[in-house]
N, C-alpha and C positions, 0 to 999 in steps of 0.2 A: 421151342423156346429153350434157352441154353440155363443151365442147373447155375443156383449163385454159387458162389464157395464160399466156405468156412475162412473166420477170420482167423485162423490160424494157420489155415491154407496160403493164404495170402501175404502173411508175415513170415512165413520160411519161403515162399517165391519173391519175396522183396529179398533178404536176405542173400539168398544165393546170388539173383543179379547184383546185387550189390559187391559182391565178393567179385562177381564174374568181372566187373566194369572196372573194380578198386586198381589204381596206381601205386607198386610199392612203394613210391615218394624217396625221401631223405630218410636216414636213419640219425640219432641221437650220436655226437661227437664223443669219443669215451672222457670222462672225466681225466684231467691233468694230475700228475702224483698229488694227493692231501699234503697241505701244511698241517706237522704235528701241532696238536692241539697244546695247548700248556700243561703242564705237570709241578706239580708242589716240590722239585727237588732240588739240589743245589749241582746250580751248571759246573760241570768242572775246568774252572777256570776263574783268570779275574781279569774282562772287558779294559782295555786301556786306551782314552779319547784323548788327546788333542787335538783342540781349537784354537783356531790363527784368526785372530779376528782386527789385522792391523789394516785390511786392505780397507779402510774407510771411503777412499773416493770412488771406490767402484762398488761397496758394499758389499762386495762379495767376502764368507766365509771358510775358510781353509778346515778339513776336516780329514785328522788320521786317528786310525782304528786298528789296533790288534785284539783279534779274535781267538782266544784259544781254539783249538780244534780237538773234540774228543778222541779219543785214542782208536786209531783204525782208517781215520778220515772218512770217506766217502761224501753221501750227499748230503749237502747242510742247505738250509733256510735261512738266509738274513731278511728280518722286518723292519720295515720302516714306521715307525707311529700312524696309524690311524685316525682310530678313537678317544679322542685327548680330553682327560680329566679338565672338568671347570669348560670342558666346551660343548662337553652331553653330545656329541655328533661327531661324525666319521671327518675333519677337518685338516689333519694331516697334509704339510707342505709339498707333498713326495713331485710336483709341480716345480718344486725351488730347486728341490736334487737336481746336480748333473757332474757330468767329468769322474763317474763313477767306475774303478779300477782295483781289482783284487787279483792278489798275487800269492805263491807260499812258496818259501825259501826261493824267494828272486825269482822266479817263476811266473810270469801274468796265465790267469785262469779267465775262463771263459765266465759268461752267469749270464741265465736268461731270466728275465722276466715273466712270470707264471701269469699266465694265458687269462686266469679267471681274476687273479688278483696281482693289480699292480702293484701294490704295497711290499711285495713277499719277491725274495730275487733266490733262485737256486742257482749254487755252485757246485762242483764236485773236487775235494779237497783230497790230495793226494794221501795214500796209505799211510807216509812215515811223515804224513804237514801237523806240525807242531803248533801253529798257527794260520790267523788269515790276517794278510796286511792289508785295508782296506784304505782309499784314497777317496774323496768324492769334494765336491763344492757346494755351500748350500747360498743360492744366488736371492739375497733379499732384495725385495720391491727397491727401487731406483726410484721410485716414484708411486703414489697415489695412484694412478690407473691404473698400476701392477698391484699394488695390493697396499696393507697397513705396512708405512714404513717405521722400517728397527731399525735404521741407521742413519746417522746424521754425521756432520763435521762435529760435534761436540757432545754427543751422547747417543748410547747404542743399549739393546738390550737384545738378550741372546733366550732361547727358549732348547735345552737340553732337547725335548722331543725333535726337532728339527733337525737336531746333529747329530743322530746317530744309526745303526744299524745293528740292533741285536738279533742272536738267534731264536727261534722259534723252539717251541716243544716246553718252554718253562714260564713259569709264573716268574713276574719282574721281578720282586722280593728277594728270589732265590740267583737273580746274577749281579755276583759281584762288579762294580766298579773304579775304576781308580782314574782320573778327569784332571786335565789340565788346562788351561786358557792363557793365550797372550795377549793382551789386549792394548793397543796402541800405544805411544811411550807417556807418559805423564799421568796418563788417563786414572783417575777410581775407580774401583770393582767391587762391588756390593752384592751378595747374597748370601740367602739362610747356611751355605753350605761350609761347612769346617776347614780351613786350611791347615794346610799340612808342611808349604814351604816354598821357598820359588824352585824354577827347576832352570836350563838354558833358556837362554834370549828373554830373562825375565819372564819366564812362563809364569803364572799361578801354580802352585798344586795343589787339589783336595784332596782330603783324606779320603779311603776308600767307602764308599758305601756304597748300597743295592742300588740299581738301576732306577728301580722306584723312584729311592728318595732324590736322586737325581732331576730325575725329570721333573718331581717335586720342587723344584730347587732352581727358579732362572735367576739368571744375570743382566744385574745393572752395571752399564760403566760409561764413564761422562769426564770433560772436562772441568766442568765446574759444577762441584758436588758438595752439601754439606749433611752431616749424620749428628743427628740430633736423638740422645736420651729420653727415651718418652715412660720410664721406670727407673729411676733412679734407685741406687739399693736394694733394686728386687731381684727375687729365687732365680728368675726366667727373665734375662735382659729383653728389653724390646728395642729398637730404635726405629725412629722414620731417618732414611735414607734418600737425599731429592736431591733431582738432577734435573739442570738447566740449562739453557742457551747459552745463557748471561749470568754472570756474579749477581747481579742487581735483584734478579729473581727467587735468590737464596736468603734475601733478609727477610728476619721475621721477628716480630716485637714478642714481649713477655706474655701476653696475653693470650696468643696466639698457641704458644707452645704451651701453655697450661691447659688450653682447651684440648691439643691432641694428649697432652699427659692423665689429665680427667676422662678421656675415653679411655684410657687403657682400667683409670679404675674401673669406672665404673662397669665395664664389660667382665671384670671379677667379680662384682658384687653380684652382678647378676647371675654368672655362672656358676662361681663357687669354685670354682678349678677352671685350671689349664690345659693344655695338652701337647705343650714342645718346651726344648730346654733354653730356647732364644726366641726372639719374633722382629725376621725384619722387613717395614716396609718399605717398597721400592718405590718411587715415586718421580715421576719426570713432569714436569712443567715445560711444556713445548706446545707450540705452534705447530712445529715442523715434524716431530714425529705420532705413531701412532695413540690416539686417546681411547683408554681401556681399562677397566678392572677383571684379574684372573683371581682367582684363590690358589693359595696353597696352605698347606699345612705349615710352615714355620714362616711364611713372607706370604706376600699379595705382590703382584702387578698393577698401577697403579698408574694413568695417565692422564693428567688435565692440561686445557690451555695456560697461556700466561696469563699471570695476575692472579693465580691461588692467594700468593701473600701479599703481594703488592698493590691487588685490590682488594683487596679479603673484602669489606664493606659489600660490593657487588657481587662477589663469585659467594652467593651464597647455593647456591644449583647445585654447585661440587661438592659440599662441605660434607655430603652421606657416603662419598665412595669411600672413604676409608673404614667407616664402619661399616660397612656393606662387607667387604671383603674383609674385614680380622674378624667378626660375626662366622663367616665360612671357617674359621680354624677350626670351631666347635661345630658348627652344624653344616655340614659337606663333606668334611677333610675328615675329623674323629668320626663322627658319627655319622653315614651315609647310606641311604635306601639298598637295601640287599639285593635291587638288579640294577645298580645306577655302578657297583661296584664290580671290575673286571679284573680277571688275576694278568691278563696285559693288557696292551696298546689296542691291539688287534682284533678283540673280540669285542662284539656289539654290545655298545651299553642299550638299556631301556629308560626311559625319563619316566617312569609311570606319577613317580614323587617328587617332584620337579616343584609343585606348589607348598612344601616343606622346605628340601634343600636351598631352594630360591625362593619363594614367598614369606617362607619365616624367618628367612633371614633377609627380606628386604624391610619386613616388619622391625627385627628387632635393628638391623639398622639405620630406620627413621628414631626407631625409639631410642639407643645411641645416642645421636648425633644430638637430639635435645638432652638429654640425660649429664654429657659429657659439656654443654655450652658449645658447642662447635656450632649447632643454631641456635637461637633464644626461643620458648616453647611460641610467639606469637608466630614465629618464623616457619616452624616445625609445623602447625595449626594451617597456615599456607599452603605448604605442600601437603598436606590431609586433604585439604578443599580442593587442592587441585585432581588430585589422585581420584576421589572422590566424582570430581564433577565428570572426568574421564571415562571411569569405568562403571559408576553406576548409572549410565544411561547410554547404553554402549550398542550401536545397532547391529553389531555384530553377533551381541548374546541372542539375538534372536534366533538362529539359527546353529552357534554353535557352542556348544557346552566350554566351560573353563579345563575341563579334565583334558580335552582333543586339544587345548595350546600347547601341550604339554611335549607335543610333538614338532613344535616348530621347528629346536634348533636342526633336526633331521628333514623338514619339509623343505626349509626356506633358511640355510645359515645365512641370517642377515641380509639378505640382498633387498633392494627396496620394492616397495610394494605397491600396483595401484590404489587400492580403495583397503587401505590398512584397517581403517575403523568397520568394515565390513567383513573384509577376512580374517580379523583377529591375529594376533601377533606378542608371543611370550606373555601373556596377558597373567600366567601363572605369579608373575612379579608383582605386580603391582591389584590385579585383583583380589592374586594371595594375600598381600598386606592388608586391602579391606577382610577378607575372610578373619585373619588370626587377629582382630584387632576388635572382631565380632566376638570368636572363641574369648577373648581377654576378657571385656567387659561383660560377656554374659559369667562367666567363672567368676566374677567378682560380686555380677549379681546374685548371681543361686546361692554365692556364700556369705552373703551379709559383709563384703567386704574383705571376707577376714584371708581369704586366697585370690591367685589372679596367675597368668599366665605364665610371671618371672615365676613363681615354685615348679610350674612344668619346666621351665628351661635349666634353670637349677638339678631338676631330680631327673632329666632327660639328657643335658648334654655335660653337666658337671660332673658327671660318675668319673670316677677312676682315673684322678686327679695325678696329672705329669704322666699318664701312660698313653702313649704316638698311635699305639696301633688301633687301624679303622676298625669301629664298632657300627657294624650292621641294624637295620629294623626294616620292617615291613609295614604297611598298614594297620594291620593289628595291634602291633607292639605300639604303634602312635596311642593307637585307641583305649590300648589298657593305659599307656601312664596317662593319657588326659582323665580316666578316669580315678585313677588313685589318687589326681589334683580334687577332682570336682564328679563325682558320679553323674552320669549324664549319658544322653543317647546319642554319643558321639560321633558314631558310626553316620547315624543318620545322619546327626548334623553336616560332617561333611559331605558326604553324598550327593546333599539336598543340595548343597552351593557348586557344587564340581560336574554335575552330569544334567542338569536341569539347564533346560535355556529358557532367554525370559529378557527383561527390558537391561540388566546387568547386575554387577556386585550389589549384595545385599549390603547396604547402608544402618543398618540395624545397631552396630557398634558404635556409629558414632551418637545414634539418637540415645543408647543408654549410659556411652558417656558423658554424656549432658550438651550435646553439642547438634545444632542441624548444619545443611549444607544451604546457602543462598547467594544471591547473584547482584552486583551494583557494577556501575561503572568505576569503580576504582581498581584500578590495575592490581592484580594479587602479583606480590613480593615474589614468590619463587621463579614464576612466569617471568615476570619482570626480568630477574634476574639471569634465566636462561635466553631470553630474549638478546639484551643486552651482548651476554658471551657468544651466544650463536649469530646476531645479527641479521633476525630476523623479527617477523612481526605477528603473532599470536590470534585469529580473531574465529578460532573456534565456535567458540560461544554464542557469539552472535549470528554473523554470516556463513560461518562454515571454512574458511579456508586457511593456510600460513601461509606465508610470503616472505620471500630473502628478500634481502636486502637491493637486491636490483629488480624487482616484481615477477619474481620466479614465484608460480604458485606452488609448495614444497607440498603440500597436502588438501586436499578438500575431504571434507565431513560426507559420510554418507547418508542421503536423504538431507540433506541440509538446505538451507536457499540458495546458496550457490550451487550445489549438487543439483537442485532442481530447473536452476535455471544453465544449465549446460557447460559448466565450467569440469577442468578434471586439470589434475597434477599434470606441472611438465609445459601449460603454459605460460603467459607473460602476462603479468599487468603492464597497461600503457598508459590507462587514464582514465580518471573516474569524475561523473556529470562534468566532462569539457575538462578538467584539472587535469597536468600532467601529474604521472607520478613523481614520486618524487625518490629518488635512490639515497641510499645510510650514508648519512652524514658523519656518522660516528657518535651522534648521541639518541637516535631514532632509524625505525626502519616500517614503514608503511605509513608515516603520519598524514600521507596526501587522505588514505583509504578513513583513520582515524578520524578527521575535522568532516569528511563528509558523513558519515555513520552520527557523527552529531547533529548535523544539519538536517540527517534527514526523520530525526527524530520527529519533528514538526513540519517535514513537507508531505504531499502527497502523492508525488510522483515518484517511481521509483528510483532505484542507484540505479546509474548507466554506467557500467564499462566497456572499455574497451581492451578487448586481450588482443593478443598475437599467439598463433598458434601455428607451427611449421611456418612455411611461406604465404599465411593468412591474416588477416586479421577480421575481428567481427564484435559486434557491439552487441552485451551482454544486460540486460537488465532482471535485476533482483529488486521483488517488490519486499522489503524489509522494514521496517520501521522501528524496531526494538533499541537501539544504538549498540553502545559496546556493553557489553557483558564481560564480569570475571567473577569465580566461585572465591567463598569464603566462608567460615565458620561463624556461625551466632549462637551463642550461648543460649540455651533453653532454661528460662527463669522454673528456680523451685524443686529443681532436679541434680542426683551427685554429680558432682565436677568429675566422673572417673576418668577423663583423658588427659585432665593437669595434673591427676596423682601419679598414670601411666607415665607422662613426659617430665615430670621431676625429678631432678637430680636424688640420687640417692646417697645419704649421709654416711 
């Protein structure tokens, strides 16, 4: 009978064969030379850009670049923007570049593109190169399927990050700029940035400043443009800035411009201070080009359909993006989470505080845009219900925490989504706004009233009043000043709403400020009104789904009746119990789906649809009976009003 072995026996005779049998395989490719990291010093030199931006029917951008070149030349790093403020993610156009050519003294130079990172181009710059002339195109969207379009027959906007090429190894602050722009003959030209003079062929010039504030700093330019006073007599001018298709789009009655000049107050009153020497917004009214809001530090980006003014009565949906983003002057821009802030382009932001930067400031600008009249508070009470009905009952909280959206813009830049309300999406925005509006009302309760949320915004983003440069915090530092507002276990409090999944946003803010959330068939106002400008049809609530205007399903609900009876984004409504549908007339869009959801309030059989799906079609029934559904605020008899004193204008 043969002896066992020891199990150590057997684990150095695995071992050896193991060795014996092994493939030396592949070996590990040496890393590519390091791009120098950035350094706090001053480059020596001062960056000199012009931009040609006359070629309008081809949209294509013209971009020249002198680079100084440090003394000795050798090998230099040009970067191209990556990681772009107000977009929290690696977003960078370096896709748009082309036609890219560097030369020193008449000379054309070689430059590869670094292996690991396409952003980052090396050149080798002659011993006695005084500088680098750099040439390149920056080729904007011609269209929608290429991407968001900047350029029109009548109004363009340019974003600094996109045009240009600095060197690597310094922090932006420390490289000088000096920027020039030509911008088609007649055209206006709007932005935060200083001029300094025209230069040939009706160039622009700005004054020089740091790279930074540059990129800081886009440009609007349009044919038909008006710039409107919205501080008159004041320390720090503001003006809105709007650009149009059409002259017609540019009128705006008295009422209208008091309301954007009562936001600028009242966004003092609440701060207490400023933090730039001008503030201007940019503002394009089109159809035709891209709709957006960016922050900056002395201007916003800023883009709605037509009929901001010309229907002002309807486009009430719009009326918070301007508070949204002059909100980001003080809390994004001055004041900015200390890993949201990068000493360049290049280096990886982290969103950890992403439902501050953007949830407190989507909060204070809901609270704005009532505060200012830009909506009426019944208006403002709307999109609370709506917010509300959204995210506190959100199927996606079930499984994933508010703290993990926080990563979206790096997960998913925007692209669309199947089952959104499942996978969750920026949710930091608007769930935020229920969170801090929780934070509000309780700070009002603990204190008898006598504090609230405006003292933390005041004693957090008002500090050190007209001073530009970005002030830092972390978690903690959130945490001590909320508690110097209101002593409290703040920590927790947040926590408890940020990392906890569950049925959705806590709703608790608005039960103490006197208010609940409930459901009737009467269309809520904000819905409505995005309905109308998108031109679509809304019926969340009841059956689960949205619908364009030609019976495009744009979204289904997850877990919903339509969700359950087999419906999914992407297909077609054709017709419902026998009714065709019926496609946007221009004053409704789904109303074939509406009259039957009434009907079948009192029948017993279920809705029948009929979709189209690819080259199919199949008849869908949902057993529903509810009709239509839309959320809205009911006052809770007996209780403080605290969300009418939150949304009052302040004297």
């Amino acid at each position: 009978m043969k002896a066992l072995l020891s199990l150590a026996a057997i684990s150095s005779a695995a071992a050896v064969s193991h060795a014996a049998l092994a493939s030396p395989g592949p070996v590990a490719v040496p890393d590519t030379p390091q791009v120098a990291p950035p350094r706090d010093e001053p480059y020596p030199g001062t960056l000199t850009l012009h931009v040609d931006a006359t070629d309008i029917d081809h949209r294509i951008v013209k971009v020249r670049e002198e680079v100084p070149v440090p003394a000795g030349g050798g090998d230099m790093v040009l970067l191209y923007p990556e990681w772009l403020p107000g977009d929290h993610a690696p977003t960078g156009t370096i896709d748009k570049l082309a036609g890219l050519e560097i030369e020193a003294g008449g000379v054309r130079l070689s430059w590869t593109r670094d292996v690991a990172n396409p952003f980052a181009f090396h050149v080798k710059a002659p011993k006695d190169a005084t500088r680098l002339d750099v040439r390149f195109q920056y080729l904007s969207a011609v269209s929608e399927t290429v991407g968001p379009v900047q350029i029109t027959s009548t109004i363009a906007f340019f974003e600094w990050n996109s045009l240009v090429l600095y060197p690597a190894g310094y922090y932006v602050r420390d490289i000088p700029v000096e920027a020039a722009l030509t911008a088609p003959t007649g055209w206006t030209v709007a932005t935060a940035l200083d001029r300094a003079g025209t230069g040939d062929g009706g160039a622009i010039r700005f004054q020089p400043t740091s790279l930074e504030t540059l990129v800081d700093s886009p440009v609007f330019a349009g044919k038909y443009v008006a710039r409107i006073d919205l501080d008159p007599g004041g320390a720090a001018p503001v003006h809105l800035n709007v650009f149009a298709d059409r002259a017609s789009e540019l009128e705006t009655t008295a009422a209208q411009i008091d309301a954007h000049r009562a936001l600028v107050r009242q966004a003092y009153k609440l701060f207490g201070a400023h933090h730039y020497d001008h503030y201007d917004f940019l503002l394009s009214v089109s159809d035709l080009t891209f709709q957006q809001g960016l922050e900056h530090h002395r201007s916003s980006e800023n883009g709605v359909g037509e009929g901001y003014f010309s229907r002002y009565a309807e486009d009430v949906d719009d009326r918070s993006l301007l508070p949204h983003e002059f909100t980001h002057s003080w809390n994004g821009k001055f004041r900015r989470p200390a890993d949201l802030w990068t000493p360049n382009y290049n280096v990886r932001m982290r969103d950890t505080l992403l439902w501050v930067y953007e949830g407190q400031t989507e909060y204070w600008g809901e609270v704005l845009t009532a505060r200012s009249g830009l909506r009426s508070p019944e208006e403002e009470k709307e999109a609370i219900a709506l917010n509300a009905a959204l995210y506190g009952d959100l199927p996606g909280a079930g499984w994933r925490p508010l703290q993990d959206t926080t990563n979206d813009e790096i997960i998913n830049p925007r692209r669309p989504m199947s089952w959104k309300s499942w996978q969750r999406f920026e949710d930091y925005y608007r769930a935020g706004q229920l969170m801090w509006l929780d934070a509000d009302t309780l700070i009002r309760d603990l204190s008898g009233g006598r504090r609230s949320l405006d003292d933390f915004a005041k004693a957090f983003f008002g500090v050190r009043n007209g001073e530009v440069t970005p002030l830092t915090y972390t978690f903690d530092d959130l945490v001590k000043a909320l508690n110097d507002v209101q002593p409290y276990d703040w920590a927790g409090f947040l926590r408890a709403r940020l990392d906890t999944t569950g049925k959705g946003a806590s709703l608790e803010g608005l039960t103490r400020g006197g208010y609940r959330l409930v459901f009737d068939d009467t269309p809520n106002l904000l819905l409505k009104s995005a309905e109308t400008i998108g031109k679509y049809k809304d019926f969340t609530f009841s059956i689960g789904v949205q619908i364009s205007k030609d019976g495009l399903l744009n979204e289904v609900q997850w877990d919903s009746p339509a969700f359950k009876a087999g419906l999914t984004s992407g297909m077609t409504l054709v017709a419902v119990n026998g009714f065709p549908f019926k496609t946007y007339d221009g004053t409704d869009a789904g109303d074939t789906l509406t009259e039957q959801l009434e009907a079948a309030k009192t029948a017993t059989a279920p809705l029948e649809l009929i979709v189209k799906t690819a080259d199919r079609y199949k008849v869908v029934k949902i057993d529903y009976h509810g009709g239509a559904r839309y959320p809205h605020l009911e006052r809770i008899p007996k209780t403080p009003a605290r969300l009418d004193d939150i949304l009052g204008m302040r004297k």
